[in-house]
N, C-alpha and C positions, 0 to 999 in steps of 0.2 A: 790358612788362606781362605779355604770354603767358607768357614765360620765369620771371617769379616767379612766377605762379600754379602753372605745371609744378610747379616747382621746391618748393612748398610739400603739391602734389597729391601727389610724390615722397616726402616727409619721411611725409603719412598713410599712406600704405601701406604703406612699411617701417618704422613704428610699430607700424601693426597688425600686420604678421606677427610683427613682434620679441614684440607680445602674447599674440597667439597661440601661438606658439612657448612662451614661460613657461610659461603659462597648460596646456597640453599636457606638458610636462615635470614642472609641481604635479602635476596629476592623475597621471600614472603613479610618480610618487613617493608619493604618498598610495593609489593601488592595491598599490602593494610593501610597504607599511610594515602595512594591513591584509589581506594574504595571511601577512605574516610572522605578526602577530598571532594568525590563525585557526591557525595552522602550530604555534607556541607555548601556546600556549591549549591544541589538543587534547592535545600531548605532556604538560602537567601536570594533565588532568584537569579544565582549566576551563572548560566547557560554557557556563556563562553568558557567558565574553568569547569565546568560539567565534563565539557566537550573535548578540553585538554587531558582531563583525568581518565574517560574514556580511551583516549591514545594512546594513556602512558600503561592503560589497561594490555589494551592490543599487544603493547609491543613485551610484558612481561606472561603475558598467557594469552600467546597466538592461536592454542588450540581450545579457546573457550570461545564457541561462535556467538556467545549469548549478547557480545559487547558490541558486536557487528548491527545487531537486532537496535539495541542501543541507541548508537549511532546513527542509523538509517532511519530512525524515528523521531529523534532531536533534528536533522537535518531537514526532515520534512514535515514538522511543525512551524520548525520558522521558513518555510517556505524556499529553501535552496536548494530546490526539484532537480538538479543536475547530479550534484552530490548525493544528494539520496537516491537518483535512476541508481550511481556508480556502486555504492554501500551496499547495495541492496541487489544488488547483481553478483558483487565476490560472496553477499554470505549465502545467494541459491546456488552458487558453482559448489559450496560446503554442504549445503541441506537443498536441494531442489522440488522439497514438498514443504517447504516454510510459505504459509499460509499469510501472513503479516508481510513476509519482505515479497510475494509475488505483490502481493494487494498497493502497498509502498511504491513497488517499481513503478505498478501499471500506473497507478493513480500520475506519480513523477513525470514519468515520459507522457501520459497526457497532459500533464500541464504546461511539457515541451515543447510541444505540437509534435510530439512521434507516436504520431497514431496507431499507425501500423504496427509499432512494435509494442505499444500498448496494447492491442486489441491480443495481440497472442500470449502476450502474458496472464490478459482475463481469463482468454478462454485456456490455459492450461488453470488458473489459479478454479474455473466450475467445473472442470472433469474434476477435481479433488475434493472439493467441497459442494459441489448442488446446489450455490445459493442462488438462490432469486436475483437478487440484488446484484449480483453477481452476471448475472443473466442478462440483466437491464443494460450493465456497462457493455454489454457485447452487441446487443442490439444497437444502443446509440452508436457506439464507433464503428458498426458497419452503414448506419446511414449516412455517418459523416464521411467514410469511404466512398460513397454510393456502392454499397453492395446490398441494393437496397432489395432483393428477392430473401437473400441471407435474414435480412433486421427484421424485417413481416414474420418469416417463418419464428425466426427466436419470441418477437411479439405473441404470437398464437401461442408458445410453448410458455408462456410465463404467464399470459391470463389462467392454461391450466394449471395452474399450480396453487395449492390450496392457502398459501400460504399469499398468495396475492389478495386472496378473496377479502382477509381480513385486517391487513397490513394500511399503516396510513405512515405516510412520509410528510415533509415540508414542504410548500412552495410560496410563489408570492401572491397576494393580492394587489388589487388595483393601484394600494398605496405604498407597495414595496416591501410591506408587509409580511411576516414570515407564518404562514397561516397550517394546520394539519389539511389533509386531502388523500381520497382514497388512493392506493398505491394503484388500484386499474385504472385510474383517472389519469393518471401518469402514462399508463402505457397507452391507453387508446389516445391521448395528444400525440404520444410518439407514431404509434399508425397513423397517424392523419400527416404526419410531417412527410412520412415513405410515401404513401396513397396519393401525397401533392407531388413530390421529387419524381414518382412516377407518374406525371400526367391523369391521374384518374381524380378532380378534382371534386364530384361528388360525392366518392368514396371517404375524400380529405375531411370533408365538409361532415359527414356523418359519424367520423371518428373525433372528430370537434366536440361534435353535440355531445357524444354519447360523454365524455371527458366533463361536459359543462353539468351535466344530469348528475352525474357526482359529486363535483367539485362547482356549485354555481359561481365561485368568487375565483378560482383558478385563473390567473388573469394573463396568464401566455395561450394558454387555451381559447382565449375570449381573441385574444391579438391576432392569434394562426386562422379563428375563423373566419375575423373578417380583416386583414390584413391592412394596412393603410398602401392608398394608391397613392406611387412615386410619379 
């Protein structure tokens, strides 16, 4: 009696591995078949089955945050800033030092208008990284705030930084035009915007200048200084 019972205890268990085994085998064949998918997809320019392949990613290796990354960066390419705030907020509840999905978020919920909640994802994403530029976005969404003592102070903190001194970004010229301009050129326009929001309009006016001395053809700068009367 003992010897059948073994003998049938023996048959379940290497059934079940036998199951398992299969079972283990599907799955990593259904991971290959949609990697290849997403692989194909991108080479012919089709974003929407990228984007399904990616899902079918998710749901077969939930604990690979890398698809997360993925996703919350196709979604805010083509511009659907909500979806990506969302994407990009479960993979920092998984990694809340990912550098890409804070930068993702903030950027998202600014193009939301949630500012507020942009500005604090900046400023956790420059305690971790130092950037400058980084820096900049803190300053501007505190003057859009009006926390406009905050955005001065951050402005002074990123002229000194050495990295300003030599850095040039895009802006426009006269003709819409996407022209290089000194990266302090940039930030003293933005003191002259605070220097104005705070009533000190010759302050505004000299943070203009200084902005035009750099950048002659900077053509928001030339706008803020002499403003057209409504």
């Amino acid at each position: 009696m003992n010897k059948i019972v073994l003998a049938i205890t023996l048959m379940v268990a290497f059934s079940t591995v036998g199951y398992s085994q299969t079972e283990n085998t599907a799955k990593q064949e259904a991971i290959q078949r949609a990697k290849a998918k997403y692989s194909r997809s991108i080479q012919y320019n089709d974003f929407a089955i990228a984007k399904d392949a990616i899902y079918d990613l998710l749901v077969l290796e939930p604990s690979n945050f890398s698809y997360l990354d993925s996703l919350a960066y196709m979604y805010f390419e083509f511009r659907q800033y909500a979806s990506a705030a969302l994407v990009s907020r479960d993979a920092l509840n998984r990694n809340p030092q990912n550098r890409m999905m804070l930068q993702i978020g903030a950027k998202s919920l600014s193009e939301l208008g949630a500012i507020d909640q942009s500005l604090k994802m900046y400023e956790k994403l420059y305690t971790i990284s130092d950037d400058a530029f980084v820096l900049f976005e803190i300053a501007q969404k505190q003057y859009d705030l009006k926390k406009y003592d905050e955005a001065m102070i951050n402005t002074e903190l990123l002229l000194g930084k050495p990295i300003v001194e030599g850095s040039q970004v895009y802006v426009n010229n006269a003709s819409g035009e996407q022209i290089e301009a000194p990266f302090k050129a940039v930030v003293h326009n933005l003191q002259g915007l605070i220097a104005r929001a705070q009533g000190n309009e010759e302050s505004a006016k000299k943070y203009f200048n200084n902005a035009l001395k750099l950048a002659p053809n900077y053509a928001l700068a030339k706008e803020n200084l002499n403003p057209k009367k409504e």
